[in-house]
C-alpha positions as CSV (number, residue, x, y, z in Angstrom):
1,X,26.7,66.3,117.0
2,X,27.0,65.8,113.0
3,X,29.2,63.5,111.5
4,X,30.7,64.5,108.4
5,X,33.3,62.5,106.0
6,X,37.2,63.6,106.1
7,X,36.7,64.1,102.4
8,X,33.6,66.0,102.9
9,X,35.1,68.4,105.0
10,X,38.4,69.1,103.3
11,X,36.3,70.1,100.3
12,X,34.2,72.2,102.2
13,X,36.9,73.7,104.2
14,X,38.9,74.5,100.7
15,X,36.2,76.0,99.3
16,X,35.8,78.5,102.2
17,X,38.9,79.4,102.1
18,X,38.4,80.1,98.0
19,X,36.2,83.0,99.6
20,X,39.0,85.1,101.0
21,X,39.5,85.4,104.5
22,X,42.6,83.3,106.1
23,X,43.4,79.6,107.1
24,X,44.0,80.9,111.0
25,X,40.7,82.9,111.0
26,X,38.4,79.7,109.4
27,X,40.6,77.4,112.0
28,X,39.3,79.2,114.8
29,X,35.7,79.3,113.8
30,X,35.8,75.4,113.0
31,X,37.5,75.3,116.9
32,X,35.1,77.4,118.4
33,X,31.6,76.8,116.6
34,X,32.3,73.5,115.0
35,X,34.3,71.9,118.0
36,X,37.2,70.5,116.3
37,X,40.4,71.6,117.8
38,X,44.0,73.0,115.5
39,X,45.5,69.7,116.9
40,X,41.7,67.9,115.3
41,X,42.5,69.4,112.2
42,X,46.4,68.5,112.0
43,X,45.4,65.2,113.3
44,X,43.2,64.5,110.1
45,X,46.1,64.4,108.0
46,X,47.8,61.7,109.7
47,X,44.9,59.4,111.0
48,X,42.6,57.6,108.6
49,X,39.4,58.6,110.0
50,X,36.8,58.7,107.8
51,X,34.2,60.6,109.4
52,X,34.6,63.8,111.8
53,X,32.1,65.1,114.8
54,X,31.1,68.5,114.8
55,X,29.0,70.4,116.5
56,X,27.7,72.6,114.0
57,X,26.6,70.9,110.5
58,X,28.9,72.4,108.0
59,X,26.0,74.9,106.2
60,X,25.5,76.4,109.8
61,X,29.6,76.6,109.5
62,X,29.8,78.3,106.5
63,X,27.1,80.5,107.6
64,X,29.3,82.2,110.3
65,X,32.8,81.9,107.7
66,X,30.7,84.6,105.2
67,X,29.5,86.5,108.0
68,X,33.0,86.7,109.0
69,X,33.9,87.6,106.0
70,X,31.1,90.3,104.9
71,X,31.1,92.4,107.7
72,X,35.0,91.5,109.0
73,X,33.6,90.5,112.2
74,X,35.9,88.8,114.4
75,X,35.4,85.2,114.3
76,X,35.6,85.7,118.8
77,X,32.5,87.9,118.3
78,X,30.6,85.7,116.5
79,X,31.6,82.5,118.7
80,X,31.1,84.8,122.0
81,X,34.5,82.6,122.8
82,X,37.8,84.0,122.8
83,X,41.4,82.1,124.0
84,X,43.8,84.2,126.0
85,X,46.6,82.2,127.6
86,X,45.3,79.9,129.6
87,X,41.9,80.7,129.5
88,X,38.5,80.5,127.6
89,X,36.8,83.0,128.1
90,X,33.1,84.5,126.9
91,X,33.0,87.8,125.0
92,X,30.7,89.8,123.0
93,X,30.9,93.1,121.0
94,X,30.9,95.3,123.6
95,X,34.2,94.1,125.0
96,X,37.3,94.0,123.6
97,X,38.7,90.6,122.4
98,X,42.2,90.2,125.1
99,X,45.6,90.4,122.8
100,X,48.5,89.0,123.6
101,X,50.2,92.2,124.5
102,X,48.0,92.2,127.3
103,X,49.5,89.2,128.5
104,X,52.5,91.7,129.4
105,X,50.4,93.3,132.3
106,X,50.7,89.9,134.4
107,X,54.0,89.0,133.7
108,X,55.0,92.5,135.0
109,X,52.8,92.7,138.0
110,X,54.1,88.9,138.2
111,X,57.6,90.2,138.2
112,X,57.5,93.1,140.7
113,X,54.9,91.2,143.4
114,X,55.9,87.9,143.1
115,X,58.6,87.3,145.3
116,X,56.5,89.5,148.0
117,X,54.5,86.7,149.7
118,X,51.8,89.1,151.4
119,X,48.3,89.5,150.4
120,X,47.4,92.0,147.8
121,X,44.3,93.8,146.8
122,X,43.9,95.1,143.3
123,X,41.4,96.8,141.4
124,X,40.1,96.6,137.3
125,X,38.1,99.0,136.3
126,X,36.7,98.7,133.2
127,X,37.3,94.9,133.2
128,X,35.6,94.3,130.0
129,X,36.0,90.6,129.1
130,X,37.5,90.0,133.2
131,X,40.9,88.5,131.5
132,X,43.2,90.4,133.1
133,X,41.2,90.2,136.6
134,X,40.9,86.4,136.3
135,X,44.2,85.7,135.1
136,X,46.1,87.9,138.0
137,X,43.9,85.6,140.6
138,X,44.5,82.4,139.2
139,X,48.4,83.0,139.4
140,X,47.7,84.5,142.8
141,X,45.3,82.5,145.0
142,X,46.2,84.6,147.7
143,X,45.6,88.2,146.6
144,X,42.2,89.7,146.6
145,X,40.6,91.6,143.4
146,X,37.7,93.6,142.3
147,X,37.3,93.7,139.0
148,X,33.9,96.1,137.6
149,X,32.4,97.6,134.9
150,X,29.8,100.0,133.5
151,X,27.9,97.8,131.8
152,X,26.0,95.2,134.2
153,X,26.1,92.4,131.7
C-alpha cells in the first residue's frame, strides 16, 4: 500500500486530467490499478481524510494514465480488469472488453426461459472474456453451460 495526502492527489489527479483523456476514463484506472473506488473518490470530498491508500504509488499511476492516453488503449486492457454487471472479470487484448449492450443477451434469454423451471444446457462459443457464459449461470444455478474458445489461455 502507499499512502498519499488528499491534497497530493487532487493535484496529481488534476494534472492528469490537464493531459487530455476523460474524468470517467482516469476514474477507472485509479479504481482498478490504484484501488480506490468512484464512491472513494466522491467520498474525499466530504470526509476530512488527510491521507489516501493506494495500491499503486501515484508515478506508477500516471504511468498507465499516458499509456492510456498515447496509444488509446483501454484503461480494461491495461488493468487486465473489466466490470460488467455484476461481475469483475479478467481480460486481456485478445478479448473483447463486455459492453453493456451485451447485457441484453441475458435479460432476453432471462425473459423467454425463466418462467420454464427445467434444466437447460447452453453453449458459447467463442466466449472470449466468459461474461456472458458466467453471467447466464449465475442467474441460473440450475442450467448447465459450456462455454470455449480458440485460444487456450
Amino acid at each position: 500500500m502507499f499512502i498519499v495526502s488528499t491534497e497530493s492527489f487532487s493535484v496529481w489527479k488534476n494534472k492528469q486530467l490537464s493531459k487530455g483523456g476523460d474524468i470517467k476514463s482516469l476514474s477507472l484506472l485509479i479504481d482498478l490499478l490504484g484501488g480506490l473506488s468512484k464512491k472513494d473518490l466522491n467520498l474525499i470530498k466530504i470526509k476530512s481524510e488527510k491521507n489516501l491508500k493506494l495500491k499503486l504509488d501515484l508515478n506508477h499511476l500516471e504511468y498507465f494514465w499516458n499509456k492510456h492516453l498515447t496509444t488509446s488503449t483501454p484503461i480494461q486492457y491495461l488493468s487486465g480488469i473489466s466490470y460488467w454487471r455484476d461481475l469483475k472479470l479478467e481480460v486481456s487484448n485478445k478479448v473483447l472488453i463486455p459492453r453493456p449492450e451485451t447485457e441484453l443477451i441475458i435479460e432476453i434469454i432471462d425473459g423467454i426461459f425463466k418462467k420454464k423451471q427445467e434444466k437447460k444446457t447452453f453453449v458459447d462459443l467463442g466466449t472470449g472474456s466468459g461474461a456472458i457464459s458466467i453471467a447466464l449461470a449465475l442467474a441460473n444455478p440450475s442450467w448447465n453451460g459450456i462455454a470455449t474458445d480458440i485460444d487456450k489461455n
